[in-house]
PAGUNU-241677 format. One record per residue (C-alpha): x, y, z. Coordinates in nm, 4 decimals. Layout:
# residues N
<r px="X" py="Y" pz="Z"/>
...
***
This chain:
# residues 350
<r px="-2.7090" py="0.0815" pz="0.0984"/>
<r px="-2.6176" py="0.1008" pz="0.4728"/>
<r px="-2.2308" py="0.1285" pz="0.3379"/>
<r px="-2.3430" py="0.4013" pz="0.1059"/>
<r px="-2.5422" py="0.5827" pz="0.3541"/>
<r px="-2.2286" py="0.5623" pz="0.6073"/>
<r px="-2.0093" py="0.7306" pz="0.2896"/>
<r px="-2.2407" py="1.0069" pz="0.3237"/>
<r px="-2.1910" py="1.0409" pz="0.6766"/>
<r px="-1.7915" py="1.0557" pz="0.6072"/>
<r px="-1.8782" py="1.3460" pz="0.3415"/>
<r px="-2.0789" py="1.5412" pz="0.5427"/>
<r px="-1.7835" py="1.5151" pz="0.8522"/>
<r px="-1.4981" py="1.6023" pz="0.6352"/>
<r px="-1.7175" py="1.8696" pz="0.4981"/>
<r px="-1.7140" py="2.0244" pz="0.8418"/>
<r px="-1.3253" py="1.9748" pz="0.8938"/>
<r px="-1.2667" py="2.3625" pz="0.9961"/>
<r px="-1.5211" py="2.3340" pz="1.2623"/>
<r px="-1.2781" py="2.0320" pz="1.4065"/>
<r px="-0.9677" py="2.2181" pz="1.3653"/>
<r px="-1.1079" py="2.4913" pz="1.6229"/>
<r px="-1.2499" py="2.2769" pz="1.8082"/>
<r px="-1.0541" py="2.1408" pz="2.1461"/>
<r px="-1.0271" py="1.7983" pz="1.9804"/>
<r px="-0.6659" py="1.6478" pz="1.9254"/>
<r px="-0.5231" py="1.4736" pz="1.6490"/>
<r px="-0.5714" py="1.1531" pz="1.8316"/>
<r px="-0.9049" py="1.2068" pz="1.9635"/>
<r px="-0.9901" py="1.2839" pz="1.5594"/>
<r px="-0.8106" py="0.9920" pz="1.4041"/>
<r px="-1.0137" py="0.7727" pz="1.7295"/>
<r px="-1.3685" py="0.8418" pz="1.5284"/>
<r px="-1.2321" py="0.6444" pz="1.2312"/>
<r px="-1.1910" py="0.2742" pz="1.4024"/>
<r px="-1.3535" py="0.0134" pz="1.4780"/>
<r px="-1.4509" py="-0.0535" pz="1.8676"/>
<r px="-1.4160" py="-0.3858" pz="2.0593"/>
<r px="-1.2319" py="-0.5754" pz="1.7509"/>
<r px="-1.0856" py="-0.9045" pz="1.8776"/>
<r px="-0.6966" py="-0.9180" pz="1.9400"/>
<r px="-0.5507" py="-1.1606" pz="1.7059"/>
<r px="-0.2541" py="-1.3323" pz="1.8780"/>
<r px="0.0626" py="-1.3268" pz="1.7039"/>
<r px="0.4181" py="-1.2877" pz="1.6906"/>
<r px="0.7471" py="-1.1954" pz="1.5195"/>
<r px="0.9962" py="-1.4000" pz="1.3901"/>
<r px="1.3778" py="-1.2455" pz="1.4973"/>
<r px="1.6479" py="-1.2097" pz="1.3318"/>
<r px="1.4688" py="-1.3124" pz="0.9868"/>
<r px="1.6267" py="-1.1167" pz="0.7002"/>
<r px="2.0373" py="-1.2329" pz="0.6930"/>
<r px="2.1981" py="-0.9529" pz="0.5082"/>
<r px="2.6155" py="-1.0289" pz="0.3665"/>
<r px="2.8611" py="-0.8007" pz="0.6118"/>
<r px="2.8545" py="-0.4420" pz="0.4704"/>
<r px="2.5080" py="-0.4451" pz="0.3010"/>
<r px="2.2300" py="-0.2795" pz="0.4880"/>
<r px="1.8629" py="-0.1901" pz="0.4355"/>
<r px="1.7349" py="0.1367" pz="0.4273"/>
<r px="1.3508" py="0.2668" pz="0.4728"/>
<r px="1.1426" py="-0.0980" pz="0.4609"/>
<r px="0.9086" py="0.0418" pz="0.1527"/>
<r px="0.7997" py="-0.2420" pz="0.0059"/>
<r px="0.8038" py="-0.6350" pz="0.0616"/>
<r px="0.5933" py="-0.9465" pz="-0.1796"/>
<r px="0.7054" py="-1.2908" pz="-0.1822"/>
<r px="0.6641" py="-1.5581" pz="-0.5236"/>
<r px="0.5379" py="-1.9050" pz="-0.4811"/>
<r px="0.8409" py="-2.0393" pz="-0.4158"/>
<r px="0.8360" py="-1.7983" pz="-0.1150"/>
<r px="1.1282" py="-1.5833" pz="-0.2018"/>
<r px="1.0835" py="-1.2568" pz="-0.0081"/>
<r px="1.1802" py="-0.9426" pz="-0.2137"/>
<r px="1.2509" py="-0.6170" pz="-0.0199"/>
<r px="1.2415" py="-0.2535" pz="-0.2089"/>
<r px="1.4351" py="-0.0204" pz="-0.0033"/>
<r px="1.5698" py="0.3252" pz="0.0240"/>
<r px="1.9130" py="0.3864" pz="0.1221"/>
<r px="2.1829" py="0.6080" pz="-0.0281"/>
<r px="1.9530" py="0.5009" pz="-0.3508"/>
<r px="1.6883" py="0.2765" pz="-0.4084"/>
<r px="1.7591" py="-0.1142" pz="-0.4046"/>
<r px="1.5543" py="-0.4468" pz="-0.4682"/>
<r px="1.6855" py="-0.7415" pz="-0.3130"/>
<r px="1.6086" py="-1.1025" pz="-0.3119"/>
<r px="1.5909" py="-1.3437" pz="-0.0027"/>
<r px="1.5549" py="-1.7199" pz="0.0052"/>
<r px="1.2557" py="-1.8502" pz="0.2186"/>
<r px="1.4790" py="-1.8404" pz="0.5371"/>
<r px="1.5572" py="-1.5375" pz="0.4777"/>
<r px="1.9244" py="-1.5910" pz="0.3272"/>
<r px="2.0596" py="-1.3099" pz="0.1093"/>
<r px="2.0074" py="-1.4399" pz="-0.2811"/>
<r px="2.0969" py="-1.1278" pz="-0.5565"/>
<r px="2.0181" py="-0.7642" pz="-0.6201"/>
<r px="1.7706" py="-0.6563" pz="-0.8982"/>
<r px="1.7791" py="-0.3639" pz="-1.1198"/>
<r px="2.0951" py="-0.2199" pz="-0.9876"/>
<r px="2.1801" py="0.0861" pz="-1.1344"/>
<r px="1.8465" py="0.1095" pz="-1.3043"/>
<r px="1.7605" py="0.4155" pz="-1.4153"/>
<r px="1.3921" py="0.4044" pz="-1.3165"/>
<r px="1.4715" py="0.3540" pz="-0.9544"/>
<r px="1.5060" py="0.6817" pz="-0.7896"/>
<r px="1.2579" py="0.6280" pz="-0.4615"/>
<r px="1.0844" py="0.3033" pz="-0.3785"/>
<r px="0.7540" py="0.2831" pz="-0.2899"/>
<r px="0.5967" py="-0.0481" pz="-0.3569"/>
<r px="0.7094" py="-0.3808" pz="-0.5001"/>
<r px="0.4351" py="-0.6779" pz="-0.5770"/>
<r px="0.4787" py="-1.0332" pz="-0.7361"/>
<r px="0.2194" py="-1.1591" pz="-1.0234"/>
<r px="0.0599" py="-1.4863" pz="-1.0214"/>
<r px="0.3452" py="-1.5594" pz="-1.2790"/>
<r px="0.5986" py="-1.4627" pz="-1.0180"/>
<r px="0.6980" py="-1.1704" pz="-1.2177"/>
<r px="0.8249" py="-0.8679" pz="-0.9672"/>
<r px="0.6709" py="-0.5444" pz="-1.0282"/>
<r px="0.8206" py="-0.2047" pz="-0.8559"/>
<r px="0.6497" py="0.0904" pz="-0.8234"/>
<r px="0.8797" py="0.3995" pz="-0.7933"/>
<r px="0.7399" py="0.7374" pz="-0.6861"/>
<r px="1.0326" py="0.9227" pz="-0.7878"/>
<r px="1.0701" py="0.8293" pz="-1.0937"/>
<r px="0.7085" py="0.8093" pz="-1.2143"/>
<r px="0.7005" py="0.4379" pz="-1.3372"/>
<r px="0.6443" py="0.1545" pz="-1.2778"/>
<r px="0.9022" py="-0.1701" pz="-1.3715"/>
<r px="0.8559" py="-0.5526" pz="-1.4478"/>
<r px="1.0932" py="-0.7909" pz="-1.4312"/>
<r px="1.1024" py="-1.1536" pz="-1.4981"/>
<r px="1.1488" py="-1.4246" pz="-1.2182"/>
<r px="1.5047" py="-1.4154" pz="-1.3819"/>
<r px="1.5508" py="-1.0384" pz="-1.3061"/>
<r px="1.5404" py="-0.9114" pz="-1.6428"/>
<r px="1.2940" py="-0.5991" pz="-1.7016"/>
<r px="1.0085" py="-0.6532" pz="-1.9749"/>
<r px="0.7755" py="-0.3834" pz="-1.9715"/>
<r px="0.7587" py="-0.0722" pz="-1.8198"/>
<r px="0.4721" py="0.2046" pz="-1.7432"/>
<r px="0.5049" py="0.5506" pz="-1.7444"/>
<r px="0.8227" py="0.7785" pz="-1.7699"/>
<r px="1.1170" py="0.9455" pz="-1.5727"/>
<r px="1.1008" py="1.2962" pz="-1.6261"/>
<r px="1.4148" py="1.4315" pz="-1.7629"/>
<r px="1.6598" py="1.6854" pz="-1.5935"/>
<r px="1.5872" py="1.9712" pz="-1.8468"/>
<r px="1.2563" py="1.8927" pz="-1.8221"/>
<r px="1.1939" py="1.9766" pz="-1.4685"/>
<r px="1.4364" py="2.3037" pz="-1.4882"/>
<r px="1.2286" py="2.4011" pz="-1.8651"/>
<r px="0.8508" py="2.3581" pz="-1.6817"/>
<r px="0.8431" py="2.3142" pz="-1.2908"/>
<r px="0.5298" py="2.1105" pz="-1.1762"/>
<r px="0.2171" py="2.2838" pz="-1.1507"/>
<r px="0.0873" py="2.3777" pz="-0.8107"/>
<r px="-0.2475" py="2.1778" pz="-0.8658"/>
<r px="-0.3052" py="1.8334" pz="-1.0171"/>
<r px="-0.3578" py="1.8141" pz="-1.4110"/>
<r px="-0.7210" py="1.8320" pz="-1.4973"/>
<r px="-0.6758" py="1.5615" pz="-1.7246"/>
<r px="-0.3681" py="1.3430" pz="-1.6516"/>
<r px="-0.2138" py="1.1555" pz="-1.9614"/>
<r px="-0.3051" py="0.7877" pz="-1.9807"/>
<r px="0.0345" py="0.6281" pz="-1.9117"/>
<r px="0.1629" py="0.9646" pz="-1.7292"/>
<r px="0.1987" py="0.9150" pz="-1.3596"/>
<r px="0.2830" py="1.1585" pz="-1.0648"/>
<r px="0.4307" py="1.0054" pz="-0.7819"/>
<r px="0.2332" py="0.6417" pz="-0.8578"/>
<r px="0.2287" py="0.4365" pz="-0.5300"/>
<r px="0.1356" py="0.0598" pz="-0.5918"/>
<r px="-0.0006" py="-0.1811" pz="-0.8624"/>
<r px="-0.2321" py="-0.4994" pz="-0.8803"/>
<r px="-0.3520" py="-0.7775" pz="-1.1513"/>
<r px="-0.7062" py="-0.9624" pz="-1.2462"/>
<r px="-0.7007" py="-1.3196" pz="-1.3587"/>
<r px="-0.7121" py="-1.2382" pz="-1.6868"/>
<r px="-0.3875" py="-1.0034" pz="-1.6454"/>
<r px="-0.5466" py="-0.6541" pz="-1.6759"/>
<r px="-0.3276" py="-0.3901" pz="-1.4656"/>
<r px="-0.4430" py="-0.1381" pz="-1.1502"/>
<r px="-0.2326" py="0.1265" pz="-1.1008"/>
<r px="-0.2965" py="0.3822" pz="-0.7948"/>
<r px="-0.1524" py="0.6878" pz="-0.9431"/>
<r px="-0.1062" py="0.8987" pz="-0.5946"/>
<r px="-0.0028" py="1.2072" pz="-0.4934"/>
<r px="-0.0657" py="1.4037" pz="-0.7415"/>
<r px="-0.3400" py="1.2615" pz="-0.9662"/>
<r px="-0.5240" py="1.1012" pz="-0.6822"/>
<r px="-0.6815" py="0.7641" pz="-0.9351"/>
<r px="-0.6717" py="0.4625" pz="-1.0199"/>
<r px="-0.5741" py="0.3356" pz="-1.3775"/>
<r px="-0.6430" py="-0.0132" pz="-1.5212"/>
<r px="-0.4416" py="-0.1427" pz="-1.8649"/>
<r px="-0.4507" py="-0.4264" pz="-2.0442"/>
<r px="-0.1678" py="-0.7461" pz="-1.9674"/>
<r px="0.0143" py="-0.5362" pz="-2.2702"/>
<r px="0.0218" py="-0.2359" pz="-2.0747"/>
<r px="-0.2663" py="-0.0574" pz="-2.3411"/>
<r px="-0.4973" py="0.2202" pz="-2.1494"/>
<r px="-0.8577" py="0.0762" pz="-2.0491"/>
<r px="-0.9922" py="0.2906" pz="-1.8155"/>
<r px="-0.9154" py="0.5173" pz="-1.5125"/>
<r px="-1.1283" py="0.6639" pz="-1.1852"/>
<r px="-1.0781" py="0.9066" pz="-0.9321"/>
<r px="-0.9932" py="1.2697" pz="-0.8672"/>
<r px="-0.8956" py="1.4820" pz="-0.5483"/>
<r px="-1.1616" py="1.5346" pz="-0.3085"/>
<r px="-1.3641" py="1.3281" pz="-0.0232"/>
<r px="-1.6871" py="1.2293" pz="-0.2222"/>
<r px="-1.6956" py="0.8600" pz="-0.2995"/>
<r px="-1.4964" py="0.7696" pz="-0.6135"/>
<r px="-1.2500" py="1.0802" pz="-0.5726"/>
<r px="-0.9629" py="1.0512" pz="-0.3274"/>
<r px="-0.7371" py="1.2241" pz="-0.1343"/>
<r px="-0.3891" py="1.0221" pz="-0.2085"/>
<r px="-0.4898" py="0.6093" pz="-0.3055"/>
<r px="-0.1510" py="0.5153" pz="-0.1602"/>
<r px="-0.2125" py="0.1528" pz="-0.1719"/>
<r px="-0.4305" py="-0.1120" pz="-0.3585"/>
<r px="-0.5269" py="-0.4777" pz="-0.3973"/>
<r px="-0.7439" py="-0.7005" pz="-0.6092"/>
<r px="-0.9614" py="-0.9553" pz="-0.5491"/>
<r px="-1.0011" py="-1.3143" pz="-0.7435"/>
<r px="-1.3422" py="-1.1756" pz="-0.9142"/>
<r px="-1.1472" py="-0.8515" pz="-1.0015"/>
<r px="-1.2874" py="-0.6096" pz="-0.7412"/>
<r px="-1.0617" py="-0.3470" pz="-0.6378"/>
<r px="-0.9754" py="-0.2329" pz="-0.2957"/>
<r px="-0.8047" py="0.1475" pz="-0.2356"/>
<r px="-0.6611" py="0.2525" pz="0.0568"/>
<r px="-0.7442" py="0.6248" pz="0.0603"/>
<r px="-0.5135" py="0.6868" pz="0.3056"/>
<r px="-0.5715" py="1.0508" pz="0.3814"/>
<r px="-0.9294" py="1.0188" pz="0.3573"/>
<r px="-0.9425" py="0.7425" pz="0.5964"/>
<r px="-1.1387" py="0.5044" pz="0.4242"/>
<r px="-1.0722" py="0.1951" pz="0.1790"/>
<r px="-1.2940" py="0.2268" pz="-0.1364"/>
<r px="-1.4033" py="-0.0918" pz="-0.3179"/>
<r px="-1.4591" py="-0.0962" pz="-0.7089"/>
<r px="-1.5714" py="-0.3329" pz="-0.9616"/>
<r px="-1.3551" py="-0.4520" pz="-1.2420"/>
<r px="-1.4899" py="-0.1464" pz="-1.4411"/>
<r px="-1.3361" py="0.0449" pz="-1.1825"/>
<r px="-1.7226" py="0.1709" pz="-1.0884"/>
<r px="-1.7821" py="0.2623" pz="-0.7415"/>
<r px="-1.9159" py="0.0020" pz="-0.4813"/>
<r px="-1.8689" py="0.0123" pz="-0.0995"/>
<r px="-1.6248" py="0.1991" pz="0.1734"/>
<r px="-1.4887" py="0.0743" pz="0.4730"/>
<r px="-1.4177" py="0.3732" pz="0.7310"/>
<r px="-1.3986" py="0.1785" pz="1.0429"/>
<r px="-0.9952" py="0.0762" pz="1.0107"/>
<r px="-0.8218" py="0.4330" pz="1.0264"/>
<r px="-0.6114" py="0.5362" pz="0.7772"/>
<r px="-0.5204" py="0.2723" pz="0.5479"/>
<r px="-0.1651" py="0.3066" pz="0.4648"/>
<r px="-0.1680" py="-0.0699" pz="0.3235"/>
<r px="-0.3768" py="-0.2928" pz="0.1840"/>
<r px="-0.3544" py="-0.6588" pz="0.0911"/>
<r px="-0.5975" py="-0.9170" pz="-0.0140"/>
<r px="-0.4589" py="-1.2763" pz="0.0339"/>
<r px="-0.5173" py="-1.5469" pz="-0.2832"/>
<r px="-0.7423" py="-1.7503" pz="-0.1626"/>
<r px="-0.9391" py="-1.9839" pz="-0.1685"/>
<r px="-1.1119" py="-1.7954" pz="0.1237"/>
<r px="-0.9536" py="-1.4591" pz="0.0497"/>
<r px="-0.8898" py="-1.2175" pz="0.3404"/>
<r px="-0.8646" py="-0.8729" pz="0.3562"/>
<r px="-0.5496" py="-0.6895" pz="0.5593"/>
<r px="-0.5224" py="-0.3132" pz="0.6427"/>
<r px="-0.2776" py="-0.1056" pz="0.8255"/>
<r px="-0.3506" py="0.1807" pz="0.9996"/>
<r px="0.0088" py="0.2508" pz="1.0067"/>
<r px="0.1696" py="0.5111" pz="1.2904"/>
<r px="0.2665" py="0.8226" pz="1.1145"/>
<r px="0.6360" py="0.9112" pz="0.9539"/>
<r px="0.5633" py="1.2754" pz="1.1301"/>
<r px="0.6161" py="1.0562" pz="1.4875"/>
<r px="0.3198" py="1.2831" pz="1.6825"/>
<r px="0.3361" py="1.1124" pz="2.0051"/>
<r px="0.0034" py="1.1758" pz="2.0359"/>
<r px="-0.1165" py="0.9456" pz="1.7821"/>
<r px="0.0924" py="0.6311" pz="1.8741"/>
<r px="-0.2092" py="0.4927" pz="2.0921"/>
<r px="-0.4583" py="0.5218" pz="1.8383"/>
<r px="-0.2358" py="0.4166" pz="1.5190"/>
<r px="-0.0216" py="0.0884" pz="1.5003"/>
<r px="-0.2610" py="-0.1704" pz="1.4052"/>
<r px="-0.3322" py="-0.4409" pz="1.1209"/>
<r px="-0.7193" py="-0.5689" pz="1.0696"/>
<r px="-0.7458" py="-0.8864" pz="0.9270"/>
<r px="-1.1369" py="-0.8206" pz="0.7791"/>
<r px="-1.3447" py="-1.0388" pz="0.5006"/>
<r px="-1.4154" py="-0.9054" pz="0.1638"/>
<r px="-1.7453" py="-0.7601" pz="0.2873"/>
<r px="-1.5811" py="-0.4965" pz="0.4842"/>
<r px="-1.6530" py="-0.7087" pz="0.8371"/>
<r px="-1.3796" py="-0.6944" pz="1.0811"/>
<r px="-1.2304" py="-1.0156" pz="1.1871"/>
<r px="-0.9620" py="-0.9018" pz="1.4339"/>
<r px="-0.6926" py="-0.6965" pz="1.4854"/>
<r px="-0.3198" py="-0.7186" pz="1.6107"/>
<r px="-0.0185" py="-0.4888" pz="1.6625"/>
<r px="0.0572" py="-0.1478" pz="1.7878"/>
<r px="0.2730" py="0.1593" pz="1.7446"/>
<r px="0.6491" py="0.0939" pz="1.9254"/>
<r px="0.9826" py="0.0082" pz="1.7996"/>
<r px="1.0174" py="-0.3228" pz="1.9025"/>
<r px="1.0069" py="-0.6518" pz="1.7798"/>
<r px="0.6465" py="-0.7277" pz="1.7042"/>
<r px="0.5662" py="-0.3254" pz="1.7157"/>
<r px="0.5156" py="-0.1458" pz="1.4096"/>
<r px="0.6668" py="0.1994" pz="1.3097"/>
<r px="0.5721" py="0.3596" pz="0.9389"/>
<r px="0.4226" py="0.0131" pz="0.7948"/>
<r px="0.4396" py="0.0523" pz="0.4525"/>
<r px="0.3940" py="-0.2541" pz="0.2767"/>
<r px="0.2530" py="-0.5955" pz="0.3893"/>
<r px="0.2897" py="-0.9293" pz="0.1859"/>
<r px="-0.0370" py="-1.2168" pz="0.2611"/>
<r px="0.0362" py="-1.4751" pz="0.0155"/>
<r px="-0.0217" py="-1.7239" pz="0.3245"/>
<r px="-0.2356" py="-1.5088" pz="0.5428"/>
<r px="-0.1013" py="-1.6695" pz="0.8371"/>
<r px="0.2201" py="-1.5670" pz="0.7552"/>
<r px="0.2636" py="-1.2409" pz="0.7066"/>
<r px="0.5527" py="-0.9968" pz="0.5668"/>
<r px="0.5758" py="-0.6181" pz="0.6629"/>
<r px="0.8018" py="-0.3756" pz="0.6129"/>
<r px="0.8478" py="-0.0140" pz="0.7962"/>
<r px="1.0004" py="0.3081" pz="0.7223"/>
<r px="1.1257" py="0.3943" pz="1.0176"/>
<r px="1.3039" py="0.1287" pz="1.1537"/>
<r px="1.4498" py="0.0133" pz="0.8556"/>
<r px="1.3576" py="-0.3483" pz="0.8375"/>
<r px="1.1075" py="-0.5862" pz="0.7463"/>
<r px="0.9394" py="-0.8585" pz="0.9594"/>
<r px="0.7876" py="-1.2003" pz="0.9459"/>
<r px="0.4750" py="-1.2253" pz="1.1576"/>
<r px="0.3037" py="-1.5249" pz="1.2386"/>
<r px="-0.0462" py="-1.4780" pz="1.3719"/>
<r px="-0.2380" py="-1.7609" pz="1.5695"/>
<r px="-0.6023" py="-1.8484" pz="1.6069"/>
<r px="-0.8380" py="-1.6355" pz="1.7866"/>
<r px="-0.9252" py="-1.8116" pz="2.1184"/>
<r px="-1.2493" py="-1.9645" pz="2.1151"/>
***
């Protein structure tokens, strides 16, 4: 009830937005209200030098990184197009997947299954792509719109009122139950989540635009938990929202900024990690209040937090994508800076 009552609160202060904008209040002091105070620092670190590339192969924008359970880190990048490579646990340069594909036009997520199948989410080419731990694609969701299409019927200005069930716009991430059912934040532009069946057949789906719990306002990340709950990042809304299996409305967390990322680790105690990433747009004034990861319980309650906006090792720029299989160990990867990282955080001091 008291998470409810604080949704309302959220409501009832986006509701007033235009009052803030004249207001004397900046950017920073606005995205401020949406954190947590007095969090505990988390100590950590950043491994250098961890991703060996061959000579004359580079990364791009760091969109998305997952490892498997052999720990085999996969990195989904943007460059002069849109790449998946594979790296050996020490971060030795293994193979490409899916080049040439056609549904990779621009990254924006990749996860690994419990299987150790690697799933990429492209935004620009509305679907979403499976392939086996041998590299070979088996199923795919939704559908790259075709050149005459776009010229024959440019995109309308608003989001459909009722979106097709295996029609994306500008999808942004994907996540599994134990029993293999598929979450699909569908972003952008239809602003909801969509769960399928392991064979890819339409269940169910949630969400439109707006601020009132259960709509959103781009769900640019997601993650699911071993009992099947499902965690949003509503990034532009500032909140995570948490839903059942059923995809029926539960809790929000408002107190960790604007969740760019989201990742629940596998347990057995499963954590919760957010990033309140620092903007693409760069506005200097929002590099002391942005930056961030929380490390939080399932509950919503705030365990710690580490990191802060910069360009150095151990800073983050445009986080986009965190891995937690071990969440001791963790994988990110940033847009702006072009590169992924291996962070190792330590205990909290007692």
């Amino acid at each position: 009830m008291r998470r409810y009552c604080r949704t309302c609160f959220c409501v009832a202060l986006w509701s007033a937005a235009p009052l803030f904008a004249q207001s004397a209040l900046t950017p920073a002091a606005l995205a401020a209200r949406a954190k947590a105070q007095n969090a505990p620092e988390i100590p950590y670190e950043s491994v250098p030098n961890f991703l060996k590339l061959p000579a004359n192969l580079y990364l791009g924008e760091g969109i998305g990184v997952a490892t498997n359970s052999k720990g085999h880190v996969f990195v989904y990048t943007r460059s002069q197009r849109t790449r998946l490579f594979e790296f050996d646990p020490k971060g030795n340069y293994i193979r490409e997947l899916g080049e040439g594909l056609y549904g990779f036009v621009f990254a924006h997520a990749v996860r690994v299954d419990p299987q150790d199948n690697i799933w990429a989410v492209d935004e620009g080419s509305n679907m979403i792509i499976k392939f086996n731990p041998e590299g070979r694609v088996i199923m795919t969701l939704g559908r790259r719109p075709e050149p005459n299409d776009a010229v024959a019927a440019p995109p309308p200005p608003l989001p459909a009122a009722n979106p097709g069930k295996y029609t994306f716009d500008r999808p942004t991430d994907v996540g599994w139950d134990a029993a293999g059912n598929i979450f699909v934040s569908d972003g952008y532009g239809n602003s909801r989540v969509v769960k399928y069946d392991k064979n890819g057949k339409f269940i169910a789906a949630v969400g439109s635009k707006g601020s009132a719990p259960g709509q959103f306002n781009l769900p640019h990340t997601l993650a699911v938990d071993a009992k099947g709950n499902v965690y949003v990042g509503d990034r532009s809304n500032r909140r995570i929202q948490v839903f059942d299996n059923d995809l029926t409305f539960k809790a929000v967390y408002d107190t960790v900024g604007a969740p760019w990322e989201v990742c629940v680790s596998p347990g057995p105690h499963q954590y919760l990690f957010s990033s309140n990433s620092y903007p693409d747009g760069n506005d200097s004034t929002l590099s002391t209040v942005t930056g961030e990861i929380y490390k939080m319980e399932l509950d919503g309650t705030i365990l710690g937090k580490f990191g802060r906006a910069g360009k150095q090792l151990g800073e983050f720029s445009g986080l986009h994508e965190i891995d937690c299989r071990n969440p001791n160990e963790l994988y990110v990867s940033e847009i702006q800076l072009w590169r992924v990282q291996k962070i190792l955080l330590h205990p909290l001091a007692k």
